[in-house]
C-alpha positions as CSV (number, residue, x, y, z in Angstrom):
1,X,16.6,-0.4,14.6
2,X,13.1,-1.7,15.2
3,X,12.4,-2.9,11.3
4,X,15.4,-5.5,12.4
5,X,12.9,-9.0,12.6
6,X,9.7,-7.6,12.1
7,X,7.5,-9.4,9.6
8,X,5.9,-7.3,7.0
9,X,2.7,-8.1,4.7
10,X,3.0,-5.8,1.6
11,X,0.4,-6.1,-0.7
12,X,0.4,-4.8,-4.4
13,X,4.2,-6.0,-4.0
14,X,4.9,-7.1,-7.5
15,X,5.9,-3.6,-8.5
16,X,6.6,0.0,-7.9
17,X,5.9,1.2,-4.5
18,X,5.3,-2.4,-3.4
19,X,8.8,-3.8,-4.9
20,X,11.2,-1.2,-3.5
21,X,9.9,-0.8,0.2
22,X,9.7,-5.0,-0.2
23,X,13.8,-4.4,-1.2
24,X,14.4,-1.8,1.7
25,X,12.8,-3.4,4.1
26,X,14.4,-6.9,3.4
27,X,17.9,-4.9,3.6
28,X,17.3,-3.7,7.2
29,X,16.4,-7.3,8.1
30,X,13.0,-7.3,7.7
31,X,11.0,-10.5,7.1
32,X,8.8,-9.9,3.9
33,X,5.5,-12.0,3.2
34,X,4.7,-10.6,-0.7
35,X,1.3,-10.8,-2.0
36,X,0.0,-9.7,-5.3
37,X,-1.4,-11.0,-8.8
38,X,1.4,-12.0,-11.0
39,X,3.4,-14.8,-9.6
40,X,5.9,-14.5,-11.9
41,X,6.7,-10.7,-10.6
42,X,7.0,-12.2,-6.7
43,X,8.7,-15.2,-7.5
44,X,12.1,-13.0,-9.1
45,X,11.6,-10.4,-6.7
46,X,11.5,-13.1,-3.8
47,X,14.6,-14.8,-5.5
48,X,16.1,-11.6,-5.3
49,X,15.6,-11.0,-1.8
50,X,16.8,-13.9,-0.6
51,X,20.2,-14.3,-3.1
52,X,21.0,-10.5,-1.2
53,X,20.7,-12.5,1.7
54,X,17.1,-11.3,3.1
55,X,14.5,-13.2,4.0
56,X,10.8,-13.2,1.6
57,X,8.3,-15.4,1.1
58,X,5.1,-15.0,-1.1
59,X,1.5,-16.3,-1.9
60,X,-0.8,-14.9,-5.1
61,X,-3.2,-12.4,-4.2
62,X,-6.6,-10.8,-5.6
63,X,-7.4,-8.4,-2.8
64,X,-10.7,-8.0,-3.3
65,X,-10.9,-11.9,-2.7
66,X,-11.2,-11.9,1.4
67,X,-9.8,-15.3,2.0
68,X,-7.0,-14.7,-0.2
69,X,-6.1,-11.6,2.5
70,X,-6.7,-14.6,5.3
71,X,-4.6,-16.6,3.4
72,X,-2.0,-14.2,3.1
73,X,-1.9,-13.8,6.8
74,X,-1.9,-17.1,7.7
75,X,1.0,-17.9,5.7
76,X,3.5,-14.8,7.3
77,X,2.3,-16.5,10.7
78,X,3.6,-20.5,9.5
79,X,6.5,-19.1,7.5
80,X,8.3,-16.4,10.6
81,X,5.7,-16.9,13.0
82,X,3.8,-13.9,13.9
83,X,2.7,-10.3,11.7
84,X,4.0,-7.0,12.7
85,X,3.2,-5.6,10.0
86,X,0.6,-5.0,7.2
87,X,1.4,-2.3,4.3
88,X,-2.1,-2.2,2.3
89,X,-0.3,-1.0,-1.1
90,X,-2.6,-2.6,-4.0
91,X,-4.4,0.2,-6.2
92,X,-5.8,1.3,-9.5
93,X,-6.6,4.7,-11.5
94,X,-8.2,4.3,-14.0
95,X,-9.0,7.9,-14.4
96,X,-11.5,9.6,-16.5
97,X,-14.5,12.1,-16.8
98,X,-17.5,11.4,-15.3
99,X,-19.1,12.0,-18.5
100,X,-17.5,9.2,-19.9
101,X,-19.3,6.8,-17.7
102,X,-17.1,4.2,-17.3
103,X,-18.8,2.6,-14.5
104,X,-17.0,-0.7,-14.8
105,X,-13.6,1.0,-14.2
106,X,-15.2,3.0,-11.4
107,X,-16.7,-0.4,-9.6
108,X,-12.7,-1.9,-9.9
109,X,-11.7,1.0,-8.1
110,X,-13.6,0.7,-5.6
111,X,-13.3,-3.1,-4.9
112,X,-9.4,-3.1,-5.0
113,X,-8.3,0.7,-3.4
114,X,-11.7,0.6,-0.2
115,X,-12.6,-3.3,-0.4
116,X,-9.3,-4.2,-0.8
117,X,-8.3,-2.4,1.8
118,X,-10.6,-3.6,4.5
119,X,-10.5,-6.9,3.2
120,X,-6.8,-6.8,4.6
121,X,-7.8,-4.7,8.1
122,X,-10.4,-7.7,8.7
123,X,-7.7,-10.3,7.8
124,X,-5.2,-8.8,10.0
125,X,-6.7,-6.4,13.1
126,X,-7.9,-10.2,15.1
127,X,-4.0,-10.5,15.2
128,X,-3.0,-7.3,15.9
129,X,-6.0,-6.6,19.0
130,X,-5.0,-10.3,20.4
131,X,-1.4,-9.1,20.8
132,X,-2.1,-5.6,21.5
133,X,0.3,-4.4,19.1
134,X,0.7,-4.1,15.3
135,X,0.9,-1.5,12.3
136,X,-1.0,-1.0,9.4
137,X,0.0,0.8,6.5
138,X,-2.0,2.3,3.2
139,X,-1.2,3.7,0.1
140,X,-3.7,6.7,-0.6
141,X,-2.9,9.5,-2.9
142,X,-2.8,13.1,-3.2
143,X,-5.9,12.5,-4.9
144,X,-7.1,11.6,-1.5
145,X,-6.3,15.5,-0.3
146,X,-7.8,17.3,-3.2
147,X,-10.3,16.8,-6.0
148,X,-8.9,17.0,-9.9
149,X,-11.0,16.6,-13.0
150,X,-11.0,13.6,-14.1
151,X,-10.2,11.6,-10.7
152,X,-13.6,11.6,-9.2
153,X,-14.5,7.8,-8.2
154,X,-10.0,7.5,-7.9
155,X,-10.0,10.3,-5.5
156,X,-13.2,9.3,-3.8
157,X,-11.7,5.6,-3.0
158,X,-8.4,7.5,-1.5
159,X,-10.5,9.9,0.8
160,X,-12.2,7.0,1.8
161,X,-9.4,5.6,2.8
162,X,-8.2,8.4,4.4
163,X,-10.9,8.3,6.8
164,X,-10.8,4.7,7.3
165,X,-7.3,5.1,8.7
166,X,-8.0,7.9,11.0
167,X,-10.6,6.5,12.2
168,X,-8.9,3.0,13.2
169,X,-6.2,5.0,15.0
170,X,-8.5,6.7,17.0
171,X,-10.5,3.3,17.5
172,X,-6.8,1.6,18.5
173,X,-6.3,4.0,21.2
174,X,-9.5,3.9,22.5
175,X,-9.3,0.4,23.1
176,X,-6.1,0.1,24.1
177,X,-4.8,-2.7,21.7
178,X,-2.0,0.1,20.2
179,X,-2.2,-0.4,16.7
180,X,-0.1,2.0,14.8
181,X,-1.5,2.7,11.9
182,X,0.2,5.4,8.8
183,X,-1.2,6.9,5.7
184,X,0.7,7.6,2.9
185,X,-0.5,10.5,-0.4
186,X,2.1,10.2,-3.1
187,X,1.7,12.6,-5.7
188,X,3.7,12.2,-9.1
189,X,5.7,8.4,-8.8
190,X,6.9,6.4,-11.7
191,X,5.4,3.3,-11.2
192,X,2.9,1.0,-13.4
193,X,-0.4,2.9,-12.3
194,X,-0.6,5.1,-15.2
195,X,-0.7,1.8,-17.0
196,X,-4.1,1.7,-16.0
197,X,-5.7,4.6,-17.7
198,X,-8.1,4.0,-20.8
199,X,-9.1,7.5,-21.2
200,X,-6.8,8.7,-24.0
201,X,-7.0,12.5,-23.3
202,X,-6.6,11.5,-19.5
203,X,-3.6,9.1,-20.1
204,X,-1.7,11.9,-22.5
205,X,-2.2,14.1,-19.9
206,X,-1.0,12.0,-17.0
207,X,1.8,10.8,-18.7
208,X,3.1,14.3,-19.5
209,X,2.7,15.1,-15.9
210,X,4.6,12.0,-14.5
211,X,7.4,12.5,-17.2
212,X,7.8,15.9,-16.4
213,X,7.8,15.4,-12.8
214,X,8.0,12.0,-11.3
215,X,10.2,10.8,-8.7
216,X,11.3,7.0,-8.2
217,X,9.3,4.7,-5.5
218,X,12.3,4.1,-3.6
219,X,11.4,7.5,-2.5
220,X,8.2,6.2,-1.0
221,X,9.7,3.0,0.6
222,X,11.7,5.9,2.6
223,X,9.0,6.5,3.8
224,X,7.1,3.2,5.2
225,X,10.4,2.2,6.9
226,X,10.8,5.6,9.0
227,X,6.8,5.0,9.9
228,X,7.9,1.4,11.3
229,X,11.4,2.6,12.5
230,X,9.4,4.7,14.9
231,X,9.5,3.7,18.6
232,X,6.2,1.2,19.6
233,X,5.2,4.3,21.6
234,X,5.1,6.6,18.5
235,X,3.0,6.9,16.1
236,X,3.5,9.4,12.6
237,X,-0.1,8.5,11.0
238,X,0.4,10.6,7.5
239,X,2.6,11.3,4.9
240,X,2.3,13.7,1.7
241,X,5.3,12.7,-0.7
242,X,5.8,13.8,-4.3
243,X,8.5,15.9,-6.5
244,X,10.0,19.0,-5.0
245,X,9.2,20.0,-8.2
246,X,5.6,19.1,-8.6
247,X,3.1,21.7,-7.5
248,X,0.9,19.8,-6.6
């Protein structure tokens, strides 16, 4: 098992997506370095790690704040000692018309799902090309593979990510510093994001869709630990997940 030891950054841990592959990875003796917003969420989460006898730190986290991604790095390397991993999870959707021109939702998006994200690339990839070896992980969307009304600027921030990602791997093997790197597009998961949606007619919508379909994160976490259980040598750089169900 390669996930055995390996130290893994997960940001946007406090919940959902973040929380379960923090649990799964921490199971298959993973070393977890939390980050996110509400210390209260990562302090129970990290107590809970460690009573199942894992191991878990944490440190509150704005992404969009670039030393607090330094930070966050910094304190995986004095607590186990190196990074093997980053999983870039943190994200909003706040979806709406265009119409309704909510331009400071749209301006959030962008800072936490694309700044966020290359805020932790920058605070990571000097590690990673100094030891010629790392993986980086993000949370897109299905959103990021096809365009819906009402997920314009949302979609937008996860095809930008999507070509941020490809892009680094190609980068990684040009240079020769083999930085795995994996993309993940969930489609319908039951986790706090809908909790984020102002738009009524949007948020009626969405929640119909999730209740009808929606699948657990757990699913997801699957996911991120069969991307790092892959040999150094291998890399599996995108994932579409959602409901059987879902046609999406």
């Amino acid at each position: 098992m390669t996930i055995e030891n390996k130290v893994v950054i997960i940001t946007g841990a406090s919940s959902g997506i973040g929380e379960a592959t923090a649990k799964l990875l921490a199971s298959k003796g993973a070393k977890i370095v939390l980050g996110a917003r509400r210390e209260d969420k990562l302090k129970a989460l990290t107590e809970e790690i460690q009573k199942a006898g894992g191991q878990a730190t944490y440190r509150v986290t704005n992404v969009v704040i670039p030393d607090d991604n330094q930070q966050l790095v910094q304190l995986a390397k004095d607590t186990f000692g190196s990074v093997d991993v980053i999983f870039l999870n943190a994200g909003l959707m706040p979806n709406s018309p265009l119409s309704e021109l909510k331009t400071d939702e749209w301006n959030s998006m962008i800072d936490v799902n694309i700044k966020g994200v290359l805020n932790g690339i920058a605070a990571v990839l000097p590690t990673f090309t100094s030891q010629k070896s790392g993986h980086i992980i993000t949370t897109s969307s299905v959103a990021g593979l096809k365009a819906y009304p009402g997920g314009a600027v949302y979609g937008a921030t996860k095809w930008a990510v999507r070509d941020l990602m490809e892009v680094l791997r190609m980068e990684s093997a040009q240079e020769g510093t083999n930085i795995r790197t994996a993309t993940i597009y969930p489609a319908a998961i039951n986790t706090e994001l809908l909790d984020t949606i102002t738009d009524k007619n949007v948020s009626a919508g969405m929640t119909a869709l999730y209740e009808q379909y929606g699948i657990t994160p757990d699913r997801v976490a699957n996911v991120v630990a069969f991307a790092i259980d892959q040999p150094e040598d291998t890399n599996v750089n995108e994932f579409t997940i959602g409901p059987t169900r879902q046609p999406w």
